[in-house]
KETI-850970 format. One record per residue (C-alpha): x, y, z; residue number from 1. Coordinates in nm, 3 decimals, decimal comma. Layout:
BEGIN
<<X Y Z> NUM>
...
***
This chain:
BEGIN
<<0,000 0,000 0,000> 1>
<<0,119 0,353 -0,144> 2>
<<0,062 0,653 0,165> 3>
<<0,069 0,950 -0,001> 4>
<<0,083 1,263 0,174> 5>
<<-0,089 1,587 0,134> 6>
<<0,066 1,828 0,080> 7>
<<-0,070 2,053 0,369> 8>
<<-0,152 1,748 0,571> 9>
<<-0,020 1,437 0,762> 10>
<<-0,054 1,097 0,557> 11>
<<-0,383 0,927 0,465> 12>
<<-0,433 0,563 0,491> 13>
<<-0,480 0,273 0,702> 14>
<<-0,288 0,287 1,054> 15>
<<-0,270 -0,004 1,280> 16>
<<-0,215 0,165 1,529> 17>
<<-0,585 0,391 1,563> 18>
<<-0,754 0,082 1,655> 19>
<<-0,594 0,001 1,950> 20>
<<-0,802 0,304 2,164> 21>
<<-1,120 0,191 2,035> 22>
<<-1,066 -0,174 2,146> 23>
<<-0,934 -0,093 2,489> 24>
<<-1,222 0,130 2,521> 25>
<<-1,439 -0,125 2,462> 26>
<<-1,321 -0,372 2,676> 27>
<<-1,311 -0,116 2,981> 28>
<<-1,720 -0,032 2,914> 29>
<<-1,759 -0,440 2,843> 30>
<<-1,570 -0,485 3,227> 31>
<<-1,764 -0,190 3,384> 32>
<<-2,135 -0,342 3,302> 33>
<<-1,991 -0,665 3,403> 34>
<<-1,920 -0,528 3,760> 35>
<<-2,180 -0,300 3,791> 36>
<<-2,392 -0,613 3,710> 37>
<<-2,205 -0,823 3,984> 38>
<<-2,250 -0,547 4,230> 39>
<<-2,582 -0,533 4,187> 40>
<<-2,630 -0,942 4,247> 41>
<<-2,398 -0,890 4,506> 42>
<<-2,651 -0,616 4,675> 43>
<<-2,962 -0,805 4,606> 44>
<<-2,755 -1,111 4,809> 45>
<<-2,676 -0,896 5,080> 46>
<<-3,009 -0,740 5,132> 47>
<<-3,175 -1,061 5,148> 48>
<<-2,890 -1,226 5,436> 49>
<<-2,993 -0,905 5,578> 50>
<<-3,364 -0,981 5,563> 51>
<<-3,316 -1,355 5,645> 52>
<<-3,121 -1,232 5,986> 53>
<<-3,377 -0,995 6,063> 54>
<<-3,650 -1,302 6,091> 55>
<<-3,406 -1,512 6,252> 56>
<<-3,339 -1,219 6,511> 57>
<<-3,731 -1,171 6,591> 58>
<<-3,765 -1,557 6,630> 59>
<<-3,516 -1,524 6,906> 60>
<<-3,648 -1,229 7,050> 61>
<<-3,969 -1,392 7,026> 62>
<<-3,820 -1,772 7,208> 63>
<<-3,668 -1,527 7,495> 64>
<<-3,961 -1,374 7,564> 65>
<<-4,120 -1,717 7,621> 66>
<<-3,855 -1,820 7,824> 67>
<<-3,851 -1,556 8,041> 68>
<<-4,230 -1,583 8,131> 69>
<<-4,197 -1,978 8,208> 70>
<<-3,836 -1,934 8,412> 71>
<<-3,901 -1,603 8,554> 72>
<<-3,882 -1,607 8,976> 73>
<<-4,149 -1,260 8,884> 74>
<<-4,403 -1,477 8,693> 75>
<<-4,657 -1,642 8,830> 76>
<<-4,801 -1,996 8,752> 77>
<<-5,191 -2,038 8,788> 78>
<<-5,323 -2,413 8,711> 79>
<<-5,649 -2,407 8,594> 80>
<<-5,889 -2,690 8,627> 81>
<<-6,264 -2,794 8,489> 82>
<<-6,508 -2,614 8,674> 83>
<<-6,753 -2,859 8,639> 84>
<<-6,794 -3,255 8,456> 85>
<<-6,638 -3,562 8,485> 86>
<<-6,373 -3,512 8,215> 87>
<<-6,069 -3,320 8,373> 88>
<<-5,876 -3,088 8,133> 89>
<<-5,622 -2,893 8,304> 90>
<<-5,419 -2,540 8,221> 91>
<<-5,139 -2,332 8,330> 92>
<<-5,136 -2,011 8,270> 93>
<<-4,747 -1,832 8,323> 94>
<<-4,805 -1,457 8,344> 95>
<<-4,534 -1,236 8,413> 96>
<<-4,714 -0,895 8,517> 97>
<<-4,455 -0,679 8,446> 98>
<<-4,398 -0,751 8,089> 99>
<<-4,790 -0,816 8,028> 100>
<<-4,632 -1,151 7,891> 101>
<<-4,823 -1,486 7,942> 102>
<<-4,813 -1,867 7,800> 103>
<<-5,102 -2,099 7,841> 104>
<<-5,090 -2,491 7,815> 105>
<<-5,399 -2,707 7,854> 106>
<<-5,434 -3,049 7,765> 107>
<<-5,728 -3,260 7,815> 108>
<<-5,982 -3,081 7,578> 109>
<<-6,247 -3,153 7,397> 110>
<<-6,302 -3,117 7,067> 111>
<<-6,551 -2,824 6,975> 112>
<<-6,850 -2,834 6,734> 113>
<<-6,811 -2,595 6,403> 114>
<<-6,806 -2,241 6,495> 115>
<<-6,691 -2,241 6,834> 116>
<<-6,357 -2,213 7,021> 117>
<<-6,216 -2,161 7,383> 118>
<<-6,133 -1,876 7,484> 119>
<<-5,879 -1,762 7,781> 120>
<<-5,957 -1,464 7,968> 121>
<<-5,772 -1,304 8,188> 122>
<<-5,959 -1,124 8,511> 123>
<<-5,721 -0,858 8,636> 124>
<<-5,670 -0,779 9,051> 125>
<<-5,855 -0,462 9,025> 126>
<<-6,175 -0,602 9,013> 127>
<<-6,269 -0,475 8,623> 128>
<<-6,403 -0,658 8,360> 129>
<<-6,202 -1,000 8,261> 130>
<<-5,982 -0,909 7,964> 131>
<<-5,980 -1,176 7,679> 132>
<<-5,617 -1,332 7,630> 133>
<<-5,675 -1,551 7,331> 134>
<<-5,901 -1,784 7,095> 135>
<<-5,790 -2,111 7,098> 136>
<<-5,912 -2,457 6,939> 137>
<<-5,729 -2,806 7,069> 138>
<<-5,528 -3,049 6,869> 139>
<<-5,679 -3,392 6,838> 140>
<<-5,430 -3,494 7,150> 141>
<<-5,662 -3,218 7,338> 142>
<<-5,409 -3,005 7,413> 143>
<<-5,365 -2,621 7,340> 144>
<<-5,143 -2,345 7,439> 145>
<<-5,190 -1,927 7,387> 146>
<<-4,856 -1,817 7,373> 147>
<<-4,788 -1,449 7,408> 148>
<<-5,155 -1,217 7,363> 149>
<<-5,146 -0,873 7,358> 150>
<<-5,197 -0,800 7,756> 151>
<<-5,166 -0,482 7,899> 152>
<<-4,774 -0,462 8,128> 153>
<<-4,792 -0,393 8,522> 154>
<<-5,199 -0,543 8,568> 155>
<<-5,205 -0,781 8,847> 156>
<<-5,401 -1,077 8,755> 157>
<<-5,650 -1,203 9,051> 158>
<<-5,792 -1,571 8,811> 159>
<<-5,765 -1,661 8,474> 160>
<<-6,076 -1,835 8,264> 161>
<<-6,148 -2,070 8,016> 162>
<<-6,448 -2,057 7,846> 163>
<<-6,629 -2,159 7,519> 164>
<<-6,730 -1,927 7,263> 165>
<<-6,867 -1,812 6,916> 166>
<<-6,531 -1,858 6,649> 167>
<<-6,489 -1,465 6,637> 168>
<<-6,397 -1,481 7,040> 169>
<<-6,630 -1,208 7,259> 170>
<<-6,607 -0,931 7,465> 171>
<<-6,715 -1,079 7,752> 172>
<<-6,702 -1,453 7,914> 173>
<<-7,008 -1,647 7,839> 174>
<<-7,134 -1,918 8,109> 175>
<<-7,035 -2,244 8,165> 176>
<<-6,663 -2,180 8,267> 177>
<<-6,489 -2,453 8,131> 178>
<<-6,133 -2,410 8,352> 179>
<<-6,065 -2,167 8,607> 180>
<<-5,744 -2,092 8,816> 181>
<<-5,676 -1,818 9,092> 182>
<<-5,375 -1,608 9,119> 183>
<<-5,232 -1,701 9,492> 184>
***
């Protein structure tokens, strides 16, 4: 190949040479997607250990907090037994007053008909209206438990209820009471 050269100008032609830039170039932007597309896998990984140790955190929290009402020297344990009947379920409620935390276990229950389910109640020390802790139905062993309802913290409890009710739970214990346990 002839390079001929203008006469005001550099030579014309085909350099080897040019290309070189272009392909380097090219390689760097091919690289840079590459890790920006790695990053953001490695991000999306991240988040989601992040979101997986959040649950596993709140399970814990959750498993101390049940702990501490069945170990706590503060809680109390109530046993509650059938009011009335020859069959003899039995209960124990755990409350631990300060924390307005409480776990239930029965066993001994029996089964409901459709559209009913025991309820706990909880009748606090300063002689107002019981406060519902819980909607419950039994396994087919008869047992139960109510594990951590939304109680209110620092109410003394003077007895805790069982009774039966409509499915939707109510605002007030209906009569027969199933179980029954005092504070002492």
């Amino acid at each position: 190949m002839v390079y001929q050269r203008d006469e005001d100008g550099p030579a014309t032609g085909f350099r080897p040479g040019c290309w070189v830039g272009w392909i380097l170039a090219a390689v760097f932007v091919c690289v840079a997607a590459w890790l920006a597309h790695h990053s953001a896998w490695l991000q999306q990984e991240l988040n989601l250990a992040r979101g997986d140790t959040a649950q596993v955190q709140m399970k814990l929290a959750h498993s101390d907090e049940v702990a501490d009402v069945l170990t706590s020297p503060q809680a109390r344990h109530v046993v509650l037994t059938e009011a009335q009947g020859p069959a003899r379920p039995s209960g124990q409620a755990n409350w631990l007053a300060n924390e307005g935390a409480l776990v239930f276990v029965a066993s001994g229950l029996k089964p409901l008909p459709a559209g009913k389910v025991y309820e706990l109640w909880m009748e606090p020390a300063q002689a107002k209206a019981p406060l519902p802790a819980g909607t419950f139905q039994p396994n087919p062993d008869g047992s139960a438990a109510v594990v951590l309802p939304p109680l209110p913290a620092h109410t003394q409890a003077s007895r805790f209820l069982v009774t039966v009710e409509p499915a939707a739970g109510s605002a007030t214990p209906s009569l027969p009471i199933v179980m029954q346990g005092a504070n002492q």
